[in-house]
KETI-695969 format. One record per atom (N, C-alpha, C, O): x, y, z. Coordinates in steps of 0.05 Angstrom, whole numbers, plus 5000, padded with zeros to 4 digits. Example, Ala and Ser with C-alpha at 12.3 -4.5 7.8 and 13.67 -1.06 7.14 Angstrom:
BEGIN
526448865156
524649105156
526449345156
528549345169
525749555142
527349795143
525850015157
526850235161
//
This chain:
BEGIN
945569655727
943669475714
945269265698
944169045694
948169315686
949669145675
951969065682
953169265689
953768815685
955668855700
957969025679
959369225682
957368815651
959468985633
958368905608
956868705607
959169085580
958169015552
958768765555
957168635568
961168615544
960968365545
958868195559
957268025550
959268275579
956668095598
954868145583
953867935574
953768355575
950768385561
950468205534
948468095526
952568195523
953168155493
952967835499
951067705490
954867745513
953667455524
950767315521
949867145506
949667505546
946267335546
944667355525
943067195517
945367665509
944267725484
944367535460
942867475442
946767455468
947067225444
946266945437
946266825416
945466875462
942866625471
940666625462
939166435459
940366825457
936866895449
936366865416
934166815405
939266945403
938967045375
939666755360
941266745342
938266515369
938866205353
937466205324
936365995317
937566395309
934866495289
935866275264
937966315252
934166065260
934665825250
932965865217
930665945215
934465785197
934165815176
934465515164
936365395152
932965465168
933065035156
931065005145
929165155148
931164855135
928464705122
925264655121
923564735137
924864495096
923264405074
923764555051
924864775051
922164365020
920464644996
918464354990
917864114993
918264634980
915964584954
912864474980
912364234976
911964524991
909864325014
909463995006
907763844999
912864005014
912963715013
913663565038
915563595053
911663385039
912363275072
914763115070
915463035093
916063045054
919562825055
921363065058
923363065045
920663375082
922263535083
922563705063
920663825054
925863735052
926763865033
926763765005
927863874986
925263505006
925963334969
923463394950
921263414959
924063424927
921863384909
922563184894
924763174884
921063034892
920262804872
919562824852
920162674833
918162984852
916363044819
919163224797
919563454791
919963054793
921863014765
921062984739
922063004716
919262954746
918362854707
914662744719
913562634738
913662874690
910562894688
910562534677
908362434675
912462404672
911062144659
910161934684
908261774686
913362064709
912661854723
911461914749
911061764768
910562244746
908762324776
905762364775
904362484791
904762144742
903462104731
902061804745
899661734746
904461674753
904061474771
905061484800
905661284813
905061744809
906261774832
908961674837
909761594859
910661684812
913361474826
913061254830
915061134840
910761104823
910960764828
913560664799
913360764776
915460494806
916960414808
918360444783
918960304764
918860804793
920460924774
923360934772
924761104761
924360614789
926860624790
926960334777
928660174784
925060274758
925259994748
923560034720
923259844705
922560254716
919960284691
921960534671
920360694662
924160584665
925060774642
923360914629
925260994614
922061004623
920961044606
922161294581
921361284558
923861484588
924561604576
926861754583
928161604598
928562034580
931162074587
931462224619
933362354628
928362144635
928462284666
929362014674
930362004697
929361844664
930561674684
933661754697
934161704721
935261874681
936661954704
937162084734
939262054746
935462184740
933862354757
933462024774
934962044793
932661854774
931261534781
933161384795
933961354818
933661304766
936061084766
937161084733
936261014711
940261244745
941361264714
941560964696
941060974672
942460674712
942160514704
939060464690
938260234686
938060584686
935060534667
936360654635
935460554615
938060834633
939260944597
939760694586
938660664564
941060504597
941560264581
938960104566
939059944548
936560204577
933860094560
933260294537
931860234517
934660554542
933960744509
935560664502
937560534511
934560764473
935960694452
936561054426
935261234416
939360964425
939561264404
940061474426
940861404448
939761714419
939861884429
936662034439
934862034422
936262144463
934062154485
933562464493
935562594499
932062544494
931762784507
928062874517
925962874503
928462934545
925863014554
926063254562
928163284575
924863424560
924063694580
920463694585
918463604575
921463854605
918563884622
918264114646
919764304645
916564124665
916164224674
912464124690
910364034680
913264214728
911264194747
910564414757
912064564770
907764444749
907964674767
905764594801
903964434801
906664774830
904664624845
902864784859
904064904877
901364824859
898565044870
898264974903
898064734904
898165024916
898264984941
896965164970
898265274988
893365144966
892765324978
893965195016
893764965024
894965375027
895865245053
895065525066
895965735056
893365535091
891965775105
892265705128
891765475133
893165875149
892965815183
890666005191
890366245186
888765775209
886265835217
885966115242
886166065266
885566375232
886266485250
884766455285
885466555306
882466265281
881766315310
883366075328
883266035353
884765925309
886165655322
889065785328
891065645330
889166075332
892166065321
892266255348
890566415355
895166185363
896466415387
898966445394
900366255387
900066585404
903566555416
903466785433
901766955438
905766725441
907266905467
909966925461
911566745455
910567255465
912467255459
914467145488
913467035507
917867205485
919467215508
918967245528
919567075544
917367525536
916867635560
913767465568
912667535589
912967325557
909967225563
907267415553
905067355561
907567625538
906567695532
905167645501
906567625481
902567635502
901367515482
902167675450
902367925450
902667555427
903067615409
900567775387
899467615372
899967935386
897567985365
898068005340
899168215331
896967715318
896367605294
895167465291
893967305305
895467515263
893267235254
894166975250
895866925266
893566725228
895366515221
896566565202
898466415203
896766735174
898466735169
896966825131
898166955113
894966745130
893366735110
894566425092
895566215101
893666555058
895466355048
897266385037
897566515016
899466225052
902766345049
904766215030
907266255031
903466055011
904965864995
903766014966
901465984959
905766184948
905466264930
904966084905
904865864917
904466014874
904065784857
906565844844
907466054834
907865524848
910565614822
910965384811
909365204817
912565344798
912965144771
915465104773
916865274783
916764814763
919464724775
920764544745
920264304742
921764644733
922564484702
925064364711
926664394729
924564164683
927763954683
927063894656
925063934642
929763754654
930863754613
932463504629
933163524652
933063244610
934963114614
936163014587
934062954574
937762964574
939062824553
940562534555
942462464570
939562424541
942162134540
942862054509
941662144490
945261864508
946261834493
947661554489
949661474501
945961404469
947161154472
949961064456
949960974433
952561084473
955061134458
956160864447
958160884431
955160604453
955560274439
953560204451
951760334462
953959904450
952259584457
952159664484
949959674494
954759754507
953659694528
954959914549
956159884571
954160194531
954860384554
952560664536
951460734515
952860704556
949561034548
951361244571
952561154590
951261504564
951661754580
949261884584
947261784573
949062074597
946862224592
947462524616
949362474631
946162804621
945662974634
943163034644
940962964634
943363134662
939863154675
940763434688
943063434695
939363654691
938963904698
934863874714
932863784703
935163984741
933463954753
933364114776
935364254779
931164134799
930864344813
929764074845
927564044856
931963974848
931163704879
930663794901
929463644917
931264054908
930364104943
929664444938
930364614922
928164434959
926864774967
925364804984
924364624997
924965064988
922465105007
921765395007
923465585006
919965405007
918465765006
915465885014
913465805001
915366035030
912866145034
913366435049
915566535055
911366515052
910866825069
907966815079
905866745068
908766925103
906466905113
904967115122
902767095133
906567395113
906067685110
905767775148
905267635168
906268015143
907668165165
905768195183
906268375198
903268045188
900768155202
901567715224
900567655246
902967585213
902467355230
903667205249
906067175248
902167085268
902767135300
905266975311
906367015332
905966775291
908666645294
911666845284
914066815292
910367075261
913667205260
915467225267
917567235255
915167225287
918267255313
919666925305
921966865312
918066735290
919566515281
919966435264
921866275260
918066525242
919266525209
916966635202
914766575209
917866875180
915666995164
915567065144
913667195137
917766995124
918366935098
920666825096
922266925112
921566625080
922966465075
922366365050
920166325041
926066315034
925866155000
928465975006
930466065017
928265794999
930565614997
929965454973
927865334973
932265444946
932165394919
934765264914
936965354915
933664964910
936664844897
936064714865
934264584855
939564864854
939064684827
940964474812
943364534808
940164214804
941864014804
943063874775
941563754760
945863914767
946463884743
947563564749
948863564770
947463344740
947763014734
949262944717
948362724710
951462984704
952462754693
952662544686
954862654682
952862204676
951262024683
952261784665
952861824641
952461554675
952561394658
951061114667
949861054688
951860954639
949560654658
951560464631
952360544609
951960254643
953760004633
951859794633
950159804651
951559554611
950359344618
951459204611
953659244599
950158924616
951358674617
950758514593
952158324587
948458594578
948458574552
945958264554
945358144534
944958174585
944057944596
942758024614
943057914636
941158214613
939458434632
939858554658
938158644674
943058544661
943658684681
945459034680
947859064673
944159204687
944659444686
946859614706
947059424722
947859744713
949559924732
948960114723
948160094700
948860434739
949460604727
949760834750
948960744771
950861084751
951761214766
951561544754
951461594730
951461784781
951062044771
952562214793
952162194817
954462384781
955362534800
953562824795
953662964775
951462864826
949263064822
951763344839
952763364861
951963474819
953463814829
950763944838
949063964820
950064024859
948464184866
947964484873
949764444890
947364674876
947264904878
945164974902
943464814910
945365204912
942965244939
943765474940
946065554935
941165644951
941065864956
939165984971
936965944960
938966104991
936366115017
937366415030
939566495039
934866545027
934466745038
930666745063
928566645059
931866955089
929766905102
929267185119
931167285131
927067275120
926667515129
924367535161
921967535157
925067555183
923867565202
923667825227
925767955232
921967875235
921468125258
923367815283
923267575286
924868035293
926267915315
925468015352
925668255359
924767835371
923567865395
925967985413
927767825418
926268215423
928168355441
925668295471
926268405492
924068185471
923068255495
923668065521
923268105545
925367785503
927267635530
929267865540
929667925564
930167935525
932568205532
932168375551
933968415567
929768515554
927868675570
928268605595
929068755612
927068245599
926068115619
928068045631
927868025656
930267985618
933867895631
935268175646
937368185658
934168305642
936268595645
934068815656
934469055659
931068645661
929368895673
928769075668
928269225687
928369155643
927969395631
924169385632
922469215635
924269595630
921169715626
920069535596
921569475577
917369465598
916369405568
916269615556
915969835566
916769555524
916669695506
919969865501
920370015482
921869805521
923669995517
925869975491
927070155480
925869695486
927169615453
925269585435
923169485444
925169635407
923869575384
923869395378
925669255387
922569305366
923268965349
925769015335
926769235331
926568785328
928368815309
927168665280
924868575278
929768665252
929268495235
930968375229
933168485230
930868095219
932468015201
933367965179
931667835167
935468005163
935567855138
937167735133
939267845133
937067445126
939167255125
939367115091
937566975081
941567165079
942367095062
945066885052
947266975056
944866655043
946666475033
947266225017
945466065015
949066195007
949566024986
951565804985
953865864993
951065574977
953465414969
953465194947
951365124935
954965124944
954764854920
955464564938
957164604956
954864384936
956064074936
954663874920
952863874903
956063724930
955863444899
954763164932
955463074954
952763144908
951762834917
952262654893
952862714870
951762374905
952462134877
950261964881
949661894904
948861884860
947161664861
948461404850
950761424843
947461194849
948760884841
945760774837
943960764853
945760704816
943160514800
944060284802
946360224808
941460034795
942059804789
939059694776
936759754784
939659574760
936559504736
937259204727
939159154712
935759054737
934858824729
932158724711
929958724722
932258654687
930858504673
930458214683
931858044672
928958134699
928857874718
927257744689
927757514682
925657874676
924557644654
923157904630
922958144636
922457774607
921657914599
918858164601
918558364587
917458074619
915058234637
915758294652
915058534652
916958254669
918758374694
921358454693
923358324685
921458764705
923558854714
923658974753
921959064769
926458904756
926659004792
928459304786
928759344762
929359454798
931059664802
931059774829
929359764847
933259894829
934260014860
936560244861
938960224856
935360424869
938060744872
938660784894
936660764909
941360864909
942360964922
943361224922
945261264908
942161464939
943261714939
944961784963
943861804985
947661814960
948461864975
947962125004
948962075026
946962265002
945962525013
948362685015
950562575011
948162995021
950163045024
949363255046
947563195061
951563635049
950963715070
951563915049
953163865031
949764235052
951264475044
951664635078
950664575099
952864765074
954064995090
953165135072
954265115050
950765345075
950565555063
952265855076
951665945098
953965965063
954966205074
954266525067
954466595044
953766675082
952066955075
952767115086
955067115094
951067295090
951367535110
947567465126
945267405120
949567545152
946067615165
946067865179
947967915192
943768055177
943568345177
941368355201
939168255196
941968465229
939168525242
939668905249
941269055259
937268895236
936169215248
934669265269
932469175274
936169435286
935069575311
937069375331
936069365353
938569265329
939869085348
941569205371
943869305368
939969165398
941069305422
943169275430
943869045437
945469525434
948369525427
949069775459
947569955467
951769685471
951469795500
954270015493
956069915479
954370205499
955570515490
956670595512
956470445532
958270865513
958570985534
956471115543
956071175566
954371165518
951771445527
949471185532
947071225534
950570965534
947370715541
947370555527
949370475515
944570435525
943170215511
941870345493
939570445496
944070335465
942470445427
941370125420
941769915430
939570235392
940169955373
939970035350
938370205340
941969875338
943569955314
943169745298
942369525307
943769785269
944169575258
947169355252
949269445245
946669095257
949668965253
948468775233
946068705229
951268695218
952068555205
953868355205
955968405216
953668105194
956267965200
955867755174
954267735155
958167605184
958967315159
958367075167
960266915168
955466975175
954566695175
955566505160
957266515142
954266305171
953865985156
951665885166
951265935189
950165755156
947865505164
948865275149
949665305126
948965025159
949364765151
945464665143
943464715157
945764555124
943764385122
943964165109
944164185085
943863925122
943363645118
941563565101
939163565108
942263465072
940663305055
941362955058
943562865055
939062805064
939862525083
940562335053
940262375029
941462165065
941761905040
939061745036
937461715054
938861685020
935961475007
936861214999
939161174995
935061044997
934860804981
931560744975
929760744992
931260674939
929860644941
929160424916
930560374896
926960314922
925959984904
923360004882
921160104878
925659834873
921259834841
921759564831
923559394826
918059634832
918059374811
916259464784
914459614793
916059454760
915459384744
913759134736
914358934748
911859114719
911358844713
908858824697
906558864703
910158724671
907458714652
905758564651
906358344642
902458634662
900658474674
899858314645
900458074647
898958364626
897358354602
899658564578
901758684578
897158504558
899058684539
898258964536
899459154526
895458944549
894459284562
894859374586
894159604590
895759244603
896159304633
899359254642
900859054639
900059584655
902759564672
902859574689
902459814694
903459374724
903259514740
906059574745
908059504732
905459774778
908659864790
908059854807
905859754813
910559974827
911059894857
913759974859
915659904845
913660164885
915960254902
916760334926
915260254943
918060434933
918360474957
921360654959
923360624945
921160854982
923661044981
924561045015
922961145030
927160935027
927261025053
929161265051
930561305031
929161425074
930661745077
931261815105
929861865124
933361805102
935461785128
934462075149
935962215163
932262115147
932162425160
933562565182
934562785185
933262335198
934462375231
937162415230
938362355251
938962505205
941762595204
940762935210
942063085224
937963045194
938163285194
935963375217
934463235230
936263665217
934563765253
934863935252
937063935240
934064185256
932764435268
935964565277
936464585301
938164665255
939964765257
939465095256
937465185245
941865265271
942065485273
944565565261
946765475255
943065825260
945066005240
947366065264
946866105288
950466045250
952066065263
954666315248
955366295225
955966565270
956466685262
959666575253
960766385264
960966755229
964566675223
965466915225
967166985209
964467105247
966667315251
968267195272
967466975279
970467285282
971967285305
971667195335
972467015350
969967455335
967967555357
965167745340
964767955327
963267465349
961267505345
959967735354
961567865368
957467865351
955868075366
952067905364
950567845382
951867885345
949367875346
948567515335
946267445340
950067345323
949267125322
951366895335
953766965335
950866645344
951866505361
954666375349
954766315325
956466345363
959166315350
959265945332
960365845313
956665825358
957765535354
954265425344
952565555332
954265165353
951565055344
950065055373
951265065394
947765025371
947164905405
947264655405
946964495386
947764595437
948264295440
945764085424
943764145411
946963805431
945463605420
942063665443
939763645435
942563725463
940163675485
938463915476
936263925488
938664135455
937064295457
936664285421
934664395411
938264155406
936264125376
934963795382
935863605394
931663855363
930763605365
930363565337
929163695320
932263245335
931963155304
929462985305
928062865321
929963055270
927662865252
927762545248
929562405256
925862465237
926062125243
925762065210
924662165191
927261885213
927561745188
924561655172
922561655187
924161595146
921861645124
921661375118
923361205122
919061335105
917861115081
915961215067
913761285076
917261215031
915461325027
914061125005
915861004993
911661054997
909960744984
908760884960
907761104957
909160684945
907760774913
907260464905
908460254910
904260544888
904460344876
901860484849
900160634859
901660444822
901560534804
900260214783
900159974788
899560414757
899260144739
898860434712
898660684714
899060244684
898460354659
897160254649
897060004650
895360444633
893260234617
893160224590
891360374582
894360094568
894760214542
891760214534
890360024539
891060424523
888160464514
889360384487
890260164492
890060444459
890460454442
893260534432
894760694444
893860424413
896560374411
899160584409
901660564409
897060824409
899561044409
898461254440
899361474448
896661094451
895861334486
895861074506
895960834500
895961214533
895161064554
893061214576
891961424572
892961114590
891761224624
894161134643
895760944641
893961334659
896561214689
894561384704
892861564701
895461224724
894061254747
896561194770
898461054761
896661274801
898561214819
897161394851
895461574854
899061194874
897461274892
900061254910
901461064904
900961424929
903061364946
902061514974
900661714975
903161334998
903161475018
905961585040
907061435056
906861855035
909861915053
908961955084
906662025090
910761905098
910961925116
913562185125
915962195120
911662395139
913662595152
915162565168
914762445189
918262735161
920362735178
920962865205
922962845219
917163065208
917763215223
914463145249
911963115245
915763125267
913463105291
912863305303
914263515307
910563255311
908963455334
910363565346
909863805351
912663455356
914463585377
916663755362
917863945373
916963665335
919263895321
917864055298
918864205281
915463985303
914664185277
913464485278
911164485289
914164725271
913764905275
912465115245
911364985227
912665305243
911565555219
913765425206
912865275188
915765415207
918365375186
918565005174
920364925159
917064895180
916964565175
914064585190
913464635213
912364515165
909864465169
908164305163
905664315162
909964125160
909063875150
907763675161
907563705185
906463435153
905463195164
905262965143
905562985119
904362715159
904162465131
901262535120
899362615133
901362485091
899862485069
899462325058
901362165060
897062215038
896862135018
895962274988
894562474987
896762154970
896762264950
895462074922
896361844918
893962174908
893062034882
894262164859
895262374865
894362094832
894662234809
894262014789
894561764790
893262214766
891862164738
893162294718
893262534714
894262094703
894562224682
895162114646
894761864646
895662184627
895462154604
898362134583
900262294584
897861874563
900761894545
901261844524
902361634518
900562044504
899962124483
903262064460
905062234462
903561874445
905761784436
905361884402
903161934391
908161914388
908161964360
906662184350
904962154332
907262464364
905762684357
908362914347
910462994357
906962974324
908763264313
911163124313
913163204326
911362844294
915162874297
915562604315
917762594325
914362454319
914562194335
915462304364
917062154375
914962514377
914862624405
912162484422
909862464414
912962424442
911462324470
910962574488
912362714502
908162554481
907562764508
906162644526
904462464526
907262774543
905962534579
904562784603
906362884616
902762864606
901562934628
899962914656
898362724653
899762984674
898862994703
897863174701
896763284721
895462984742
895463254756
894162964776
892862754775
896063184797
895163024820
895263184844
896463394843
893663064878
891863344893
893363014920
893562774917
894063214942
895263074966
893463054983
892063254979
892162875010
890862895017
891862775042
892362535047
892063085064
892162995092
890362875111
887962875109
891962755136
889862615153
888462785174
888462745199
887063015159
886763215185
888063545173
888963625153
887263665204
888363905194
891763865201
892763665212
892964065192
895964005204
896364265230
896864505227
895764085256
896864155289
900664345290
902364235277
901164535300
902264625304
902464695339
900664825350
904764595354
904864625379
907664675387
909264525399
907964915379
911965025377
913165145403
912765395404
914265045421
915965225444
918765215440
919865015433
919965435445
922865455440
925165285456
924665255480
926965205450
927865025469
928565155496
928465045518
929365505488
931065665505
928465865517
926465945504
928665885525
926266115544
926966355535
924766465529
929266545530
930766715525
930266705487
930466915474
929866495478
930466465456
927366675428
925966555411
927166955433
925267025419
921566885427
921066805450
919966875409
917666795412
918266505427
919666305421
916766575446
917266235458
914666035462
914765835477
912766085451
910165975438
908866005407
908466235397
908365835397
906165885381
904065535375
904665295377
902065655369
899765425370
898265485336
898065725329
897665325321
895565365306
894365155289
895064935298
892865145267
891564895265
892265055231
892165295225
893064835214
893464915182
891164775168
890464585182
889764815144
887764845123
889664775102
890764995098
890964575083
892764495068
891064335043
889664145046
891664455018
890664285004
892364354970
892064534952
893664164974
896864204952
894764024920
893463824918
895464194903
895364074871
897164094869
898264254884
899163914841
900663854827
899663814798
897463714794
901463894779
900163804748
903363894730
905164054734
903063734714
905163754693
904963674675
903063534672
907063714651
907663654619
910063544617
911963654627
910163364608
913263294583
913363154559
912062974548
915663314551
915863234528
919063034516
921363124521
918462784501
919462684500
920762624474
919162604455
922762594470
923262384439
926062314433
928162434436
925562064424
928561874417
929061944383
927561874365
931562114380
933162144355
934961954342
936162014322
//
């Protein structure tokens, strides 16, 4: 039935592409969160790379510290509610062998969590400011509990990054700003899945049912550094322009990945055992550029305006790759270019206004529409995304307890439709090689910060 272990260990290893990549937070720009600060996701980000308002601008555009004054500090915190449900009668797969999968969609698999940041600045003369920013920029997490019909392709998953900034901004003392951040980042992603032995079966002829499922657990970590570059123009006194550059960067997360029950060839037969080994997953965070305008309409009216592009189509549907020697159970290399399908590059539109009601509150209001990195054709349980639009409201309450600024949100995303799911594996051999279903998505956002210049 076999010519030799190796040979077996071979085809076995085709099948096991068990891909641990991306998104958080149910954000369709992939893996980024935006919502940095309650003052300016208050306006959706309209042209929060030209409007300062307090010490998140680093997070923005560090070149915005040069408009504080003194010494700066905000903390805050988002939290995002996110009922997201797969319709169980819209929902089906097949596993390897063609045989139908029995689950449901998944229920609702996006737990509620909350995402804080603190930033400080410090105005050190006439024409230089420092500052730190501590923040939480990329993630992704859900479960979709052990009853649902895609498992064999992702069925719990957390990916958590956290970002320390450094920072400075120089001016020209004639309304021209620079400023720059070296972001040290941190990441950490763990992912737990039932694994499909039934291509195995079908390659090698075995009887159904003769292997168990298996499981997975895949665990890993790394640090790298991205750099942003600001630039802030005061074009007049009602008008300001601004513009950031993020460099993107790449982690190599490195771990261990663990499958139980994994079919292993003996002198006494075909056991399955558990193995272990020393992965890596690469994942691609893309570069950005992005634009604002500012501009004081009246002496009660602010509007904004921006815009973010995001290099997506650097990153794609990577697999976990093993760093033993000689591998056993995960693939030594990447798969070719012909069998990952990348993402397409982003735009994402804001445009916003403030309303000073009275001299120590306002109203903000903001409306943006992103566009997803991920298509029909690459989007699966693990990237579930699509383009959205989004509104938010919110409030900014100045000179309280101590001359502190408190600024609050809440704002609700609104897709065009249900979100379509139509996933086949590239590899036939490669585990579940169908799944279909229709998503029920309806994401809140809301936050607090707090502000004040010492």
């Amino acid at each position: 039935m076999y010519s030799s272990r190796s040979g077996f260990v071979k085809e076995f290893r085709s099948v096991l592409l068990v891909s641990v990549f991306t998104p958080l937070v149910a954000s369709a720009g992939g893996l980024s969160n935006s919502d940095q600060s309650a003052s300016t996701s208050a306006v959706s980000n309209a042209g929060s790379v030209a409007n300062p308002e307090n010490a998140s601008t680093i997070f923005f555009n560090p070149a915005g510290m040069s408009q504080l004054s003194g010494t700066n500090i905000s903390l805050g915190a988002i939290v995002f509610e996110i009922d997201a449900v797969g319709r169980d009668s819209q929902t089906s797969a097949t596993r390897a062998n063609g045989d139908p999968v029995v689950g449901d969609g998944g229920g609702d698999h996006v737990k509620t969590f909350a995402v804080p940041n603190a930033y400080l600045t410090h105005e050190v003369n006439d024409w230089l400011d420092v500052g730190l920013g501590v923040y939480v920029p990329y993630g992704l997490g859900f479960d979709y509990g052990d009853a649902f019909a895609g498992r064999y392709i992702g069925d719990e998953i957390e990916l958590v990054s956290y970002g320390v900034s450094p920072s400075f901004a120089v001016n020209s003392g004639e309304g021209f700003s620079l400023g720059g951040s070296i972001n040290v980042l941190y990441a950490d992603a763990e992912q737990r899945n039932p694994v499909d032995f039934s291509g195995i079966e079908s390659r090698f002829s075995l009887p159904r049912g003769t292997l168990n499922d298996g499981y997975a657990t895949l665990e890993g970590d790394d640090v790298a550094l991205e750099f942003t570059v600001g630039l802030l123009w005061q074009a007049t006194p009602e008008t300001s322009l601004g513009l950031a550059a993020r460099t993107g960067t790449e982690f190599n997360l490195k771990g261990t990945g663990t499958i139980n029950n994994f079919p292993t060839l003996s002198a006494s037969g075909l056991t399955q055992t558990t193995v272990s080994e020393q992965i890596e997953v690469p994942i691609t965070i893309p570069q950005s550029l992005s634009v604002g305008l500012a501009h004081q309409w009246s002496d009660t009216l602010e509007l904004l305006a921006g815009a973010t592009w995001a290099k997506w189509s650097d990153a794609s549907a990577l697999s976990v790759v093993s760093r033993e020697k000689t591998p056993a159970a995960f693939p030594a290399e990447q798969p070719s270019e012909e069998q990952v399908q990348s993402w397409k590059d982003t735009w994402q539109w804001r445009v916003g206004a403030i309303w000073q009601v009275a001299p120590t509150w306002s109203l903000k209001a903001g409306y943006l529409f992103d566009e997803s990195p991920v298509t029909i054709e690459t989007r699966s349980p693990l990237t579930p995304f699509d383009d959205y639009h989004q509104v938010s409201l919110g409030a900014q309450i100045r000179d309280l307890a101590g001359d502190w600024t408190v600024d609050m949100f809440v704002a609700r995303v609104f897709y065009e439709g249900d979100i379509s799911i139509d996933y086949k594996a590239t590899d036939p051999l490669q585990g579940q090689t169908s799944f279909k279903s229709e998503y029920d998505v309806v994401p809140w956002t809301a936050g607090l910060q707090l502000s004040r210049e010492f």
